[in-house]
N, C-alpha and C positions, 0 to 999 in steps of 0.2 A: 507698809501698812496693808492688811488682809481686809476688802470689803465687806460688809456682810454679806449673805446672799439671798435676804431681800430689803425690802424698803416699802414705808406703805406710801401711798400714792398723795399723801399729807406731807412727807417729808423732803419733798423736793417741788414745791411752790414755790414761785418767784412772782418777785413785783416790782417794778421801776416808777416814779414818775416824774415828768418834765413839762415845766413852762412850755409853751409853743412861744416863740420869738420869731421877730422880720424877718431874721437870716432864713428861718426853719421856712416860712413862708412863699407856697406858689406866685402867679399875677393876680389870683382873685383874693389875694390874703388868707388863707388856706393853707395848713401843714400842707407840705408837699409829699405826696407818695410815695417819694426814695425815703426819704426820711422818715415817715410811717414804717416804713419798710424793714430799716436800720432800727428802731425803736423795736419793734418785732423781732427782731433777729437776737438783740439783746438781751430782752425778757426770755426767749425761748433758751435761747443758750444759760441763761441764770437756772431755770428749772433742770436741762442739760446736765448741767457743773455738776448740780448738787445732787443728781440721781447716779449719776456716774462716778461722780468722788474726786472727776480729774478732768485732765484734755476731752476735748469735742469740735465737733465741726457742723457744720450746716451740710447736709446732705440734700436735701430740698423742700422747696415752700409748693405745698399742694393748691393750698387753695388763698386766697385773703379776698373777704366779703368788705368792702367798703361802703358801710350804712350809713353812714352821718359825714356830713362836712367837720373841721375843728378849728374854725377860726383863732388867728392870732390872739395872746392871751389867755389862750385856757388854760388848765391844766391835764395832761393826760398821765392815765396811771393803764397801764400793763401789767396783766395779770397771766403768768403762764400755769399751766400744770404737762406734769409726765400723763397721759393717757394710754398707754400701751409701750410694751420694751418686747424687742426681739433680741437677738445675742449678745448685738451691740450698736441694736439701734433704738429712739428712740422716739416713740410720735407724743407731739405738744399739739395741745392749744392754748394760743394767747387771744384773750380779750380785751380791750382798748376801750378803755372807759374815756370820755368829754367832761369835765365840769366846767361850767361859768363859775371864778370866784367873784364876783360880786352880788351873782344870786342863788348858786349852791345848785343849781339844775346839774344833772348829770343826769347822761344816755351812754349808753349804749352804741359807740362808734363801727368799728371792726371786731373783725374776726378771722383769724388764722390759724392754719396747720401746717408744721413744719418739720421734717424728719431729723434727727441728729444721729451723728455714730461719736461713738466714743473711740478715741484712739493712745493708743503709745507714743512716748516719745521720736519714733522713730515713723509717725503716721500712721500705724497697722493699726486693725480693728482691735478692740478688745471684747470681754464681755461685761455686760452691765448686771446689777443686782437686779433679780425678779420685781416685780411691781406687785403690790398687795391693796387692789382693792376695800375701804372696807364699807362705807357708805352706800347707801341705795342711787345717787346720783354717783359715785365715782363706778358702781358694777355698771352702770349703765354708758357713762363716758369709755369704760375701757370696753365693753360690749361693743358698741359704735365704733370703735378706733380699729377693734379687730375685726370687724365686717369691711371695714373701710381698706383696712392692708390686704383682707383675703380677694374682694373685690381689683384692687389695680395690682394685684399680682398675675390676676388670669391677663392684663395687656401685654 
């Protein structure tokens, strides 16, 4: 199968979402952070798969902003997008939406950024299809992403 060689930046959105359950739950009844974390990883790699076409990996988690508690019970939905692609890498954010179902409130939980490479059967990089901006919020998301890689490239 021949990729294309690009993709716009709508076509590789991903979205998960899951109960918070006891097991999922720290001591204070609270999603636990690995698990936030795991739930993150997944969303991001969902957006991953589907810009790359195939295999991926987690290259690594830049940053995750934890704004909100998520008490047992809720439901949480993760939302990734591709924000920026290098040869065969590729920068996400995912968003971590809270809702109470018994009264429909939703926030605005987290927020993460997570690097992925795409790879061969054999682990080697590959390359990924171009990202094509087209929206005045996505020129702006991948604007940021590319400040952000040219920025922790000078460490």
């Amino acid at each position: 199968m021949t990729l294309p060689a690009s993709h716009p930046m709508s076509f590789s959105r991903g979205e998960i979402s899951v109960l918070i359950m006891p097991h999922m739950a720290n001591i204070l009844g609270d999603l636990f952070g690995g698990n936030l974390m795991a739930l993150v990883d997944q969303a991001a790699a969902i957006a991953a798969i589907r810009h790359a076409g195939g295999r991926v990996v987690t290259a690594s988690i830049h940053k995750v902003d934890f704004r909100e508690r998520i008490p047992i019970g809720s439901l949480v939905t993760c939302r990734s997008t591709v924000d920026f692609v290098g040869k065969s890498s590729m920068d996400i954010t995912v968003e971590v939406y809270c809702e109470t179902p018994s009264t429909g409130e939703r926030k605005h939980a987290n927020t993460a950024h997570l690097v992925f490479v795409a790879i061969d059967e054999k682990g080697k990089p590959v390359t990924v299809p171009r990202l094509i901006p087209a929206t005045a919020e996505e020129h702006e998301r991948y604007a940021a992403a590319e400040r952000y890689r040219q920025e922790h490239a000078k460490k």
